[in-house]
C-alpha positions in Angstrom: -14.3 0.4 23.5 -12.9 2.2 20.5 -12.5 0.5 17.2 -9.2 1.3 15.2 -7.9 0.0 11.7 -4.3 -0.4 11.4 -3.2 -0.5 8.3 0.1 -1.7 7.0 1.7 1.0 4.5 3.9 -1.7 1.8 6.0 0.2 -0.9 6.9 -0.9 -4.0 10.2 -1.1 -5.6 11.2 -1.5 -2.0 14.1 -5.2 -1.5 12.0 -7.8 -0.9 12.7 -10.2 2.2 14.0 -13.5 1.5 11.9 -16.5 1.7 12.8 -17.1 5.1 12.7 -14.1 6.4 8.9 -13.8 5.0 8.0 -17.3 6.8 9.4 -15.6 10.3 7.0 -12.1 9.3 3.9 -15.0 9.2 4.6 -16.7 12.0 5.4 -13.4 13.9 2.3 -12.2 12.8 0.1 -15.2 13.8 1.5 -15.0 16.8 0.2 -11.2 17.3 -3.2 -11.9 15.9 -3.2 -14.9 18.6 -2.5 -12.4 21.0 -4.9 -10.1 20.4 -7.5 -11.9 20.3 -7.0 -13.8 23.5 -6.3 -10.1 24.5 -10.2 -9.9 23.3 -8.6 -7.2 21.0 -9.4 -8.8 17.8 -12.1 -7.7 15.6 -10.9 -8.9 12.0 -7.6 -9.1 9.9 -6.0 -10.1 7.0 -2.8 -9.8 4.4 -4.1 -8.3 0.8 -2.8 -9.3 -3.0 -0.3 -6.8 -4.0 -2.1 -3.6 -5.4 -1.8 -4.6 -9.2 -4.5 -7.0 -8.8 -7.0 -3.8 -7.2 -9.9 -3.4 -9.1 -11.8 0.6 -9.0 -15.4 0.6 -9.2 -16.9 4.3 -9.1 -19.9 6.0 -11.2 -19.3 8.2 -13.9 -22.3 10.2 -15.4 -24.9 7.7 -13.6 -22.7 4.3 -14.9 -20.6 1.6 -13.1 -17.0 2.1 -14.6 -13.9 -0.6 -13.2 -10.5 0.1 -13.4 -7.6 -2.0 -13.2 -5.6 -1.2 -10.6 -5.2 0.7 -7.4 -6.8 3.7 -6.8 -4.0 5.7 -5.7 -1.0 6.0 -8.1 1.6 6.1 -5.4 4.5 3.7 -4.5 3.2 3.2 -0.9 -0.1 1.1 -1.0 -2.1 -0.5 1.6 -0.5 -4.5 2.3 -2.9 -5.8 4.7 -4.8 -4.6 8.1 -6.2 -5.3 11.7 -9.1 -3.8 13.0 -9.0 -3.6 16.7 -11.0 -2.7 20.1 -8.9 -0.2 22.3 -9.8 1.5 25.5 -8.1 4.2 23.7 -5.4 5.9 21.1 -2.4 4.8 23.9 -3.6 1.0 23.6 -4.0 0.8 19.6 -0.7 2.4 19.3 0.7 -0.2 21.5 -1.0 -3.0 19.2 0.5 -1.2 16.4 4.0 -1.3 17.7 3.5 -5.1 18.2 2.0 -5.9 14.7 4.8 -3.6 13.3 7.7 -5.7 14.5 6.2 -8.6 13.6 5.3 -7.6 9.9 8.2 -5.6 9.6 6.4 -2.8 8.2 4.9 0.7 8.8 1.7 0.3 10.5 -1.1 3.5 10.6 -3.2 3.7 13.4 -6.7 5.3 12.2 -10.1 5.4 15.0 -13.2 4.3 13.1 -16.0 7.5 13.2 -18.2 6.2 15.1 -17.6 4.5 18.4 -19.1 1.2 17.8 -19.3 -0.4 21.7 -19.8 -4.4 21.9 
């Protein structure tokens, strides 16, 4: 099996959901991660901090230098992720619909380079 990320595009400025609406997204989304893995889908997932609290690390001139911040200066920024098994691209576009609906959010289906079997 194929492994796939799928990553969930948030964009700021964007209305935020009300409080109940967000509590509906979780439990939606639990409900998908239960799922897959009892679909034996599941390889690991989870929700991030919103991208002010990023942190850069990359060498400059042989030295560590951080950076507070995202990496990318752009208003859509990565929110969270799954990474999934898949007999192929038709089955972790499938997943994606499902963890779209529940998140209520974009969801970007990527393979992993190498095909990492079990």
């Amino acid at each position: 099996m194929k492994q796939y990320m799928l990553a969930v595009n948030v964009v700021e400025g964007e209305e935020q959901p009300s409080e109940d609406e967000m509590q509906q997204a979780y439990k939606d989304v639990d409900a998908v991660n239960a799922q897959m893995q009892s679909d034996g889908a599941w390889v690991f997932g989870g929700g991030l901090h919103p991208p002010a609290t990023a942190t850069v690390v990359r060498i400059r001139d042989g030295e560590v230098a951080t950076i507070d911040g995202p990496f990318a200066e752009s208003k859509e920024q990565l929110g969270g992720f799954w990474v999934i098994k898949a007999n192929d691209l038709d089955e972790a576009l499938a997943w994606a619909a499902k963890a779209s609906r529940a998140c209520r959010a974009p969801v970007e289906v990527r393979p992993f380079q190498d095909d990492a079997e079990d």
